[in-house]
Structures are given as C-alpha cells and as structure tokens.
C-alpha positions in Angstrom: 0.0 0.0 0.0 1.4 3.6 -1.1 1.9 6.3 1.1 -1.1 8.2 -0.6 -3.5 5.6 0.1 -2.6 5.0 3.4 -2.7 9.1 4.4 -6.4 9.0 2.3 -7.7 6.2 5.0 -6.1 8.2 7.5 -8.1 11.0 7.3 -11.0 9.5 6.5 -10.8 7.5 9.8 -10.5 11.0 11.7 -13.4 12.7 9.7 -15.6 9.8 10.8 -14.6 10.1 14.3 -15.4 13.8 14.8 -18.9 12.8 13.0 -19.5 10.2 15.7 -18.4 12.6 18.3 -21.3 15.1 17.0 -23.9 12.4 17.2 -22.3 11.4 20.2 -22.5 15.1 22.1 -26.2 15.0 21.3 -27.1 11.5 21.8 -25.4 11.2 25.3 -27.3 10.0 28.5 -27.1 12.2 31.8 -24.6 11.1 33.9 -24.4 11.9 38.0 -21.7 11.1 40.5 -23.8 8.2 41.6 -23.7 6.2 38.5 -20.2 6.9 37.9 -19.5 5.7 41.1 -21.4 2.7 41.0 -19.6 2.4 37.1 -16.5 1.7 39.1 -14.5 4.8 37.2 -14.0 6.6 40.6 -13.3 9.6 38.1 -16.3 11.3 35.8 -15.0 10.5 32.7 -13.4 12.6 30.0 -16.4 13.0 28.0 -18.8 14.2 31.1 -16.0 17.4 31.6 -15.7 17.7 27.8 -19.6 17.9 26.9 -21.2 19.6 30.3 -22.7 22.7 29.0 -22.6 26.1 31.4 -26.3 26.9 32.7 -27.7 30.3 31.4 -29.1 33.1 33.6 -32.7 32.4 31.8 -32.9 29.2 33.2 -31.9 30.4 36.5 -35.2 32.2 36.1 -37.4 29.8 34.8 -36.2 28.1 38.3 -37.0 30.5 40.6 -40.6 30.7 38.6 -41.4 27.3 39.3 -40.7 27.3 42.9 -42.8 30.6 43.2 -45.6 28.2 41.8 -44.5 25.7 44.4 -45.4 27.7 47.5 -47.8 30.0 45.8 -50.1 26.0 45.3 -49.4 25.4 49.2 -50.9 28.3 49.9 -53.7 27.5 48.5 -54.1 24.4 49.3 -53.4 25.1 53.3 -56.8 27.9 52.5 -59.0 25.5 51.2 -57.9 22.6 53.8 -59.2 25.3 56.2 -62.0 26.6 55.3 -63.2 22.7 54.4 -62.5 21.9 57.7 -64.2 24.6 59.0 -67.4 23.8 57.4 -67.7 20.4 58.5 -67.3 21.2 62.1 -70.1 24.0 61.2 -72.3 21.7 59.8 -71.9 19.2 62.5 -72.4 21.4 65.4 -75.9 22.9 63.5 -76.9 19.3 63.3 -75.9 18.6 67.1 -78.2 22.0 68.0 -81.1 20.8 65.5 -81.1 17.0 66.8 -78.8 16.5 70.4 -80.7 13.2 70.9 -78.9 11.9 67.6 -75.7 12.0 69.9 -76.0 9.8 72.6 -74.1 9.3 75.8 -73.0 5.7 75.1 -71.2 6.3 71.7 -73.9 4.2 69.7 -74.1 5.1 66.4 -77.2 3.3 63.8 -77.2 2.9 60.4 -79.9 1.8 59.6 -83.4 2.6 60.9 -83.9 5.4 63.8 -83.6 4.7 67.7 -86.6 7.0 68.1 -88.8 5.8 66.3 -91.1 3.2 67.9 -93.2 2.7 64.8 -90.6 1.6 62.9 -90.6 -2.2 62.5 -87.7 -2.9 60.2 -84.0 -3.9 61.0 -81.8 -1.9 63.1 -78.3 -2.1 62.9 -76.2 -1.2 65.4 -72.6 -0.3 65.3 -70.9 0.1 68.3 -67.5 2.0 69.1 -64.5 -0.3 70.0 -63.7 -0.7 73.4 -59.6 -0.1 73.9 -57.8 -3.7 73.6 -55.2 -4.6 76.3 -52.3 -6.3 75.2 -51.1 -9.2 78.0 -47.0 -9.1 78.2 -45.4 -11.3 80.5 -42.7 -10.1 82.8 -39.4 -11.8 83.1 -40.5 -12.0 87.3 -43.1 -14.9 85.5 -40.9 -17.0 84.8 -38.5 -16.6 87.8 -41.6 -17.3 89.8 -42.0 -20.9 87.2 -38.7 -21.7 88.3 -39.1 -21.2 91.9 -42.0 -22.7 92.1 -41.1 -25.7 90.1 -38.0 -27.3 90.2 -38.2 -28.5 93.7 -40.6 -30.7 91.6 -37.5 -31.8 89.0 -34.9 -34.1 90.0 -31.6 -35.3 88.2 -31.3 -39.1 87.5 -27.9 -40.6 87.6 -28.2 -44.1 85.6 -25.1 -47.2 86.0 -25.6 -49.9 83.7 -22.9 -52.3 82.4 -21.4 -52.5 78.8 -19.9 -54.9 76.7 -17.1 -54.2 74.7 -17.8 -55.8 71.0 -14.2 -56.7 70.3 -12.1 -57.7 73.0 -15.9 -58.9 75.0 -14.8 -56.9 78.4 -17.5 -55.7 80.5 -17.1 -51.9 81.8 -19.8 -49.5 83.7 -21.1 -46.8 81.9 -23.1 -43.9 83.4 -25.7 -41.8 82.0 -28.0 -38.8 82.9 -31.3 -37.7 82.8 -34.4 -36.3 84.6 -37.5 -36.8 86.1 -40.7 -35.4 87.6 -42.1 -35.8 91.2 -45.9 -37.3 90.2 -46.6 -38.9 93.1 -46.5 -40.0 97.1 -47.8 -42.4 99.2 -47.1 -43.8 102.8 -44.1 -45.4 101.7 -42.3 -44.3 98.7 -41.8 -41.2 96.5 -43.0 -41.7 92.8 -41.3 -39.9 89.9 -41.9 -40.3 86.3 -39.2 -40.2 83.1 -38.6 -41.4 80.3 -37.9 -45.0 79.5 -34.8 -45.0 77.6 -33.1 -42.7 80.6 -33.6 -46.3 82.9 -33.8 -49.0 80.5 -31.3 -51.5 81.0 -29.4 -49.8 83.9 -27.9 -51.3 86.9 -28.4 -48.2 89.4 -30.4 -45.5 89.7 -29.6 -42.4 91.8 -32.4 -39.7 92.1 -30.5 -35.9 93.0 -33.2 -33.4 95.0 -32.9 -29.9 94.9 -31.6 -29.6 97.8 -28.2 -32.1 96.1 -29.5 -34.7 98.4 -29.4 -38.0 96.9 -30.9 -41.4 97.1 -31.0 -44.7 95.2 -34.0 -45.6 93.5 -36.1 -48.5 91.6 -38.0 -49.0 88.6 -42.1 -49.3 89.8 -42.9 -49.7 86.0 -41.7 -49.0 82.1 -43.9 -48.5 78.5 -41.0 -48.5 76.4 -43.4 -48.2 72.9 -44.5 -44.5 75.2 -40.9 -44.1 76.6 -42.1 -44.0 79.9 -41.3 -45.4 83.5 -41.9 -44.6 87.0 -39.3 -44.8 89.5 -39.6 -44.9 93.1 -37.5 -43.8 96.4 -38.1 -45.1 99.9 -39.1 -42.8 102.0 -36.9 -44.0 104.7 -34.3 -43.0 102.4 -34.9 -39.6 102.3 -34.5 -36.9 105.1 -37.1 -35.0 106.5 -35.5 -31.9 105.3 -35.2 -33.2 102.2 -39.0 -33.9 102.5 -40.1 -30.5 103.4 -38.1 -29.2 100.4 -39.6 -30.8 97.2 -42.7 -30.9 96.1 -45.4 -32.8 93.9 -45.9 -31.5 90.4 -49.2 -29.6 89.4 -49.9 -31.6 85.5 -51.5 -29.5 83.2 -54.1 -30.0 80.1 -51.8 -30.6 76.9 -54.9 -30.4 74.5 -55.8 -26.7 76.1 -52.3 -25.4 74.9 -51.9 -23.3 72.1 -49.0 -22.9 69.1 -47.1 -20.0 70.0 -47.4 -20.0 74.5 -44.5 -19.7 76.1 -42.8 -22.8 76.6 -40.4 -23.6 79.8 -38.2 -26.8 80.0 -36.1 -27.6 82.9 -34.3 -30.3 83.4 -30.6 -32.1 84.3 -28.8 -30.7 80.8 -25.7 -32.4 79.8 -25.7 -33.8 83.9 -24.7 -30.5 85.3 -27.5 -30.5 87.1 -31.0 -28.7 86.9 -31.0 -26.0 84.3 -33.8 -24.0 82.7 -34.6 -22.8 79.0 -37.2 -21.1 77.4 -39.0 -21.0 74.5 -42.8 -21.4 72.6 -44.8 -23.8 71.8 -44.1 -24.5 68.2 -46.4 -27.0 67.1 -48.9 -29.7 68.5 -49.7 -33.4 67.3 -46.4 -33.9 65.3 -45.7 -37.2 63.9 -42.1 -38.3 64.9 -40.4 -41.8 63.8 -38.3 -42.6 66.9 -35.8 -45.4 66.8 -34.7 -46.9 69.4 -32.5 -49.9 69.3 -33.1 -50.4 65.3 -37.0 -50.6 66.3 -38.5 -47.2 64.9 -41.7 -46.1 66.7 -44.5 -43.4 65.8 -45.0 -41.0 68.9 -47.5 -38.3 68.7 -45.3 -34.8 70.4 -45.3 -31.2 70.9 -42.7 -29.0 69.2 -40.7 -26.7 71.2 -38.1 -24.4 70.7 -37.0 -24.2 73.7 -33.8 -25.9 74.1 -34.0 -29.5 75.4 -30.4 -31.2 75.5 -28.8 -34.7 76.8 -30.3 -34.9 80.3 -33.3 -33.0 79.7 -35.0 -36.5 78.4 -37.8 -36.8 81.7 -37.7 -33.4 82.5 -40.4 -31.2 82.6 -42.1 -28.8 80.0 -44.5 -26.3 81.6 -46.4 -23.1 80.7 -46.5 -19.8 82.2 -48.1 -20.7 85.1 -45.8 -23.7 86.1 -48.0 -26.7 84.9 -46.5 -29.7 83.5 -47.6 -29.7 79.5 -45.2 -32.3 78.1 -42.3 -34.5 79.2 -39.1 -33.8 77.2 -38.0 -36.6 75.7 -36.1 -36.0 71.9 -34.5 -33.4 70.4 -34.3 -33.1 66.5 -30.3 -33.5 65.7 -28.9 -32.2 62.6 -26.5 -29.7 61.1 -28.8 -27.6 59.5 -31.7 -27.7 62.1 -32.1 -25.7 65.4 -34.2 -25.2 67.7 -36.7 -28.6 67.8 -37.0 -30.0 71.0 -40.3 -32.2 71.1 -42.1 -33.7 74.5 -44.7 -35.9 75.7 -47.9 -34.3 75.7 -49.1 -34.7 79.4 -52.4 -35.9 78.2 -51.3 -38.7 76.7 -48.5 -39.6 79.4 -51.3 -39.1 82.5 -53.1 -42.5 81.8 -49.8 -44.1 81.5 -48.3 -42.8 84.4 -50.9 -43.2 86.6 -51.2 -47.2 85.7 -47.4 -47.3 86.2 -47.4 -46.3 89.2 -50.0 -48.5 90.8 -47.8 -51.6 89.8 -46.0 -53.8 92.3 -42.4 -55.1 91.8 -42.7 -58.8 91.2 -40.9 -61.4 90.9 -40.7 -64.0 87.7 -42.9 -66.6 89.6 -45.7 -63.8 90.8 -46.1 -62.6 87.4 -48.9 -62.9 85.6 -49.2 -64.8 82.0 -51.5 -64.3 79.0 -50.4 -66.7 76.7 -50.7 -64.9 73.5 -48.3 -64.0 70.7 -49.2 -61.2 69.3 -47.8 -58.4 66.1 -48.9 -54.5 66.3 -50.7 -53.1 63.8 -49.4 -49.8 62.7 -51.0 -46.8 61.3 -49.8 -48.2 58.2 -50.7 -51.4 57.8 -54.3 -50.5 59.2 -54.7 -47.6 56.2 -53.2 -50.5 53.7 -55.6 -53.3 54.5 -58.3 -51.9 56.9 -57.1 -53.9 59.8 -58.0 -51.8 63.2 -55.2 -50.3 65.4 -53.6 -52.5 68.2 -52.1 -56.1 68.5 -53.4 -58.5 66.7 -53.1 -62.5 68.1 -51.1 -64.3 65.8 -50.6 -67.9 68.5 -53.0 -69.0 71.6 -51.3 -71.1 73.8 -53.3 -73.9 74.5 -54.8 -73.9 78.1 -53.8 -70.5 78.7 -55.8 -67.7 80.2 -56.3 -66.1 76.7 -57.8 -69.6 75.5 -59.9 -70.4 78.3 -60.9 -66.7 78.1 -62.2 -67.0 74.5 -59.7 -65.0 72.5 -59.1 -66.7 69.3 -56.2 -65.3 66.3 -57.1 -63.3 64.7 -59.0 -60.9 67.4 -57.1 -57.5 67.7 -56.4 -56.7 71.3 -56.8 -52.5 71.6 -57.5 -52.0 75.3 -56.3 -53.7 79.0 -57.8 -51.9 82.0 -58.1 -49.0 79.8 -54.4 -49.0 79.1 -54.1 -48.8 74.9 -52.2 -51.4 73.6 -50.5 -51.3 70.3 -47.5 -53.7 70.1 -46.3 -56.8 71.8 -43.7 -55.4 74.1 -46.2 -52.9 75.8 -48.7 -55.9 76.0 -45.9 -57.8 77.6 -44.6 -55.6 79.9 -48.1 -54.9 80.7 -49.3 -58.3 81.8 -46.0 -59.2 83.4 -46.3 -56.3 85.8 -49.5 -57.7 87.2 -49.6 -60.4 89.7 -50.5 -63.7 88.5 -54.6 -64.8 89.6 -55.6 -61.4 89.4 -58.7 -60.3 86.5 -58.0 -57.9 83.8 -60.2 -56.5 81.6 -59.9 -57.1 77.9 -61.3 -55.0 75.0 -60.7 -56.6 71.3 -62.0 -56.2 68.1 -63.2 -59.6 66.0 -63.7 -59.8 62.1 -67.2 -61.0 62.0 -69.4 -60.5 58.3 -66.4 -58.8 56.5 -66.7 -55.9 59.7 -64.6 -55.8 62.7 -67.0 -55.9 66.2 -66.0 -55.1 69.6 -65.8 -57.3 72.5 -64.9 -56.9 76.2 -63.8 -59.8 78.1 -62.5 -60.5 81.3 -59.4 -62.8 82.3 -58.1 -64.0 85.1 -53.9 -64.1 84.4 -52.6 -67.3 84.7 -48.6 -68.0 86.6 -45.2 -67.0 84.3 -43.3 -70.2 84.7 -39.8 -69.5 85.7 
C-alpha cells in the first residue's frame, strides 16, 4: 500500500470520528456522580467534563418561577384545607343544635333505621365504638416465679448400667444422665416419672433433689413403645429436710395449649444438674419416627423451641403458670436444624403414668401370664388393608388364660384396664407387671361378616413359669 492511500484512510478515519463525536455530544445520557461511582471509574470521565454545557441566567429564572408556583399552590391548598375543615365542624355542630338526641351518651351510632322511632318495624343495625384492647405481656418476674416454684418438683437421674465391649468382650460401667418429675407419694415411697430409655437396661439409679440430696431408686414400672417409666424412692431413704423441700408436680391440660405459649423446660442438661430454658410452643400433634434400638416407633409430640439437650430427656415442660404440658424426651439433631425440641404431651402420658405407678415389683414366679403371641398393627398397615389399630393375636397357647378366656387369632387386642395397647412389648410388659390370679379387663375387636365388632372380656392371668 502507497503512502497516498494509506494518508487517504487516515483521514477518512478521523473525519468519521469527529462525525461520531457530534452524534455522540447530542445523543449522550445524563450522567451523576452516583452512577459513575457505581460504574466503578472513581473519576467522571473525559467525556462528562468535555460535553457539560454552562447553565444560562434564563434558566436560573425559569427556576426561581417554578418554585414561586411551588409555594404559591401550598398556599392554596393550606386555605382550602381550612375553610373545608371549617365547614364540616359547622355543619356538625348545627346538626348537634337541631337534633342533640342523635348523639347519645354511650357512643352508639345506627345505620340503619332510627332509635326514636317506635313505629318503625324494620331492622336496626347497630354499630358500636371499640372498646380499647389490652395487650397481656409477660414479665421476666413470670418465669423466675415458674422456676421457683417448680424445680423443687425436678430431680436429676444418675443411671449405671454395664457394657460390653464388642471386640475384646470386656465388660465396663457406663453412666448416663437424665431427669425426672415428682408425680406422686404415698405412705411409703416417693414416685417420679421419666422417660424409658433414661432407665432402661441400667444397673443403678440415683435420684439428686434440689436440695443435692441423693438417694438410690427403683424401677415401679416401664412403656418403652411410650418411653415411659416410674421410678420410686423409699421414704426411709430420704431426710425429712429433704421432704419438706420438694414438692409434687401440678400436671396441666396438653390439648388446652396453644402454638405460639411460652414454653419452659427444665431439666438435668448435659448432667450438670438442673437447668432452665425457654422457648414457645411451636407445634402440636407432630408425627415423629423414633428409633430406638433399630426398632422405629411413631410418637404423637409437641414441638418446642425451647432448648432441650442430653439430660433434659424426663424433665419437665411447663407453661406460664408452672404446669406440667409435656415430658421432654427428643431433640431433633442435625447440622442444618435448630431449635426442635419435642415432649410428651401430658395428656397422653397421664393414663400411662398413673397405671405405672399402681404396679408392684414382682418377681418372675408372681407374674402374671397371658399366653398370647401377638404383632402391632401400625397406622400403616391399618390404612393398607383396613385392619384396626392395636395387637393383633397371631398364637393361643393352649390352656392359657387367653384360651380359656375366649380370645381366638385373629382378634385385635386395643385395650387392657383402659391402658391402649399397640405392640407386643407394651402388652408384655403390661401383663408381666401384674400379679398372676388377678382379672383384667380385655377390650378386642373380632372380624365378624367382612366388619370388625368389639368385644370386652374378662381374664383371670394365669402364673409366668420361671
């Protein structure tokens, strides 16, 4: 390429760059400090200095017009809001003067119809002014008050059992902790509820007051499908200071509660001893899978936010004004999750409770015997093929109670002195708690003309043999 040509598309080049700058100068958006800023230039640019154009007096004017306009339209507005005003109040107080009665003392107002008049037999609709709502805080001096009054009702359960190691075989104690509620008292022992797996399986049980008085302790009875057990302390064990000090707990109404009360769990966290949390009610009738020993159980629990840790299983969840509502028994464990503590709802517990504490510590021989093998039916398998709820007999021993009794397989067993029954371990640890000779009552249900009937029997329990 010759020198000629290449000076041509020289200037070409420039003449179409100061053509683009033109169109450019009157093309270009509006630029503020702002959106340079936020452009990341830290610097307006070249072209912003290059292209700004000096403001002439007449627009300084033209300014000063418009805000004349401004204030010149408040004005005017500020007069007309007056003398509006004005003439409402007017008209009102001429009405009041012309009809006072319209204005009564206790703030009615009507709408339709007239309070005068007598003849008039239509509707008359009445709309009231609205009293002043009151809005119900609760002071922190509550819940001090909860505490005070309460956890002379909580005590801390120290738990011994033995362990096997699975590769060298070598037995070694092991010691857990956990909590538990003062339910009950009679003449000769103290009577405190938990959960199951805090006792299950344990050698020794030591009970801590709240004085730090301690005494040993045995297991009265266990629902391990409910994870409940009552434990009980000789009286002779414990001093009468000790007596004086603690006190029974006041069980509340579980069903009453509502999402969103405060919530207060104390308990024996992480075996330091009692502690207290608190927190709301998050959510009632949830459906939790529970394992426990690779069996996985369905347990109907409140929700709670307030935090329940190791230790806290058999301790107390109350409301405000110190009742029991739930027994603490899991908390929801994950990395991403916080905050879901669940409990017993004491409505459910009561029945069980209660029954556990009336039984007697037997021995294998004084035990009674059944002599029925029986499967639970789930809330599963009784949606999939229509089977009722409870444990259904799959074997009769021959000559047993249950035989001479009537009960066949087949026939669903739901109900034993009003105790539910819904698998064969609860069942089992039912009947073996009651001493052998004495009558039970039996409720069952029995597939009779493609329906299930319900039947109530009663059996006198036969001996364990040893």
């Amino acid at each position: 390429m010759d020198d000629n040509n290449l000076n041509n598309i020289n200037q070409q080049y420039y003449d179409n760059s100061d053509n683009n700058r033109d169109k450019q100068q009157y093309n270009k958006p509006e630029y503020g400090f702002w959106a340079d800023n936020i452009a990341g230039s830290g610097m307006p640019s070249h072209d912003y200095y290059q292209y700004q154009e000096v403001p002439q007096p007449a627009e300084k004017s033209k300014k000063k017009s418009k805000v004349k306009r401004f204030f010149a339209f408040l004005a005017k507005a500020a007069v007309f809001g007056i003398i509006a005003g004005a003439a409402f109040f007017g008209i009102q107080y001429l009405y009041s003067r012309l009809n006072p009665e319209a204005f009564n003392n206790n703030n009615d107002r009507y709408i339709i119809g007239s309070v005068d008049d007598e003849s008039y037999s239509g509707s008359k609709l009445q709309l009231q002014v609205t009293d002043s709502g009151k809005v119900k805080s609760i002071p922190e001096s509550s819940v001090m008050k909860v505490a005070e009054e309460t956890m002379p009702s909580i005590v801390s359960i120290t738990s011994i059992s033995t362990r096997k190691d699975i590769w060298f075989g070598m037995e070694y104690p092991s010691e857990g902790s956990g909590s538990g509620i003062i339910v009950g008292k009679d003449e000769k022992e103290l009577l405190i509820a938990t959960n199951n797996h805090v006792v299950d399986g344990t050698d020794k049980i030591t009970v801590t007051f709240i004085d730090d008085t301690q005494a040993d302790a045995v297991i009265k009875g266990t629902d391990s499908l409910a994870d409940l057990a009552v434990i009980a302390v000789d009286l002779k064990d414990i001093d009468k200071s000790t007596q004086d000090a603690i006190k029974i707990a006041k069980l509340g109404n579980s069903d009453d509660i509502k999402v969103g009360e405060m919530a207060i769990a104390i308990g024996n966290a992480m075996g330091y001893g009692q502690s207290l949390t608190v927190g709301y009610v998050s959510a009632k009738d949830r459906k939790i899978e529970v394992s426990d020993n690779g069996r996985y159980t369905t347990m109907v629990l409140l929700q709670t936010d307030a935090a329940i840790n190791p230790g806290n299983s058999g301790g107390a969840l109350l409301n405000i004004e110190g009742e029991v509502i739930g027994i603490n028994t899991v908390k929801f464990a994950d990395y991403k999750v916080e905050g879901m503590g669940y409990a017993i709802p004491i409505t459910r517990a009561t029945p069980i409770i209660n029954e556990l504490m009336s039984r007697e510590i037997l021995k294998t021989s004084e035990q009674g015997f059944l002599g029925v093998g029986v499967q639970a039916v789930t809330e599963e398998i009784s949606e999939s093929f229509g089977i009722p709820i409870g444990a259904y007999i799959s074997t009769v021993v021959e000559n047993s109670a249950a035989d001479k009794a009537g009960l066949k397989i087949g026939d669903i067993i739901q109900y034993i002195n009003d105790v539910e029954i819904t698998s064969d371990v609860q069942l089992r640890e039912l009947i073996s708690s009651i001493r052998a000779g004495t009558d039970i009552e039996i409720a069952y249900m029995r597939h009779i003309d493609g329906g299930y009937k319900k039947y109530t029997i009663t059996v006198t329990l036969g001996a364990r043999e040893e």
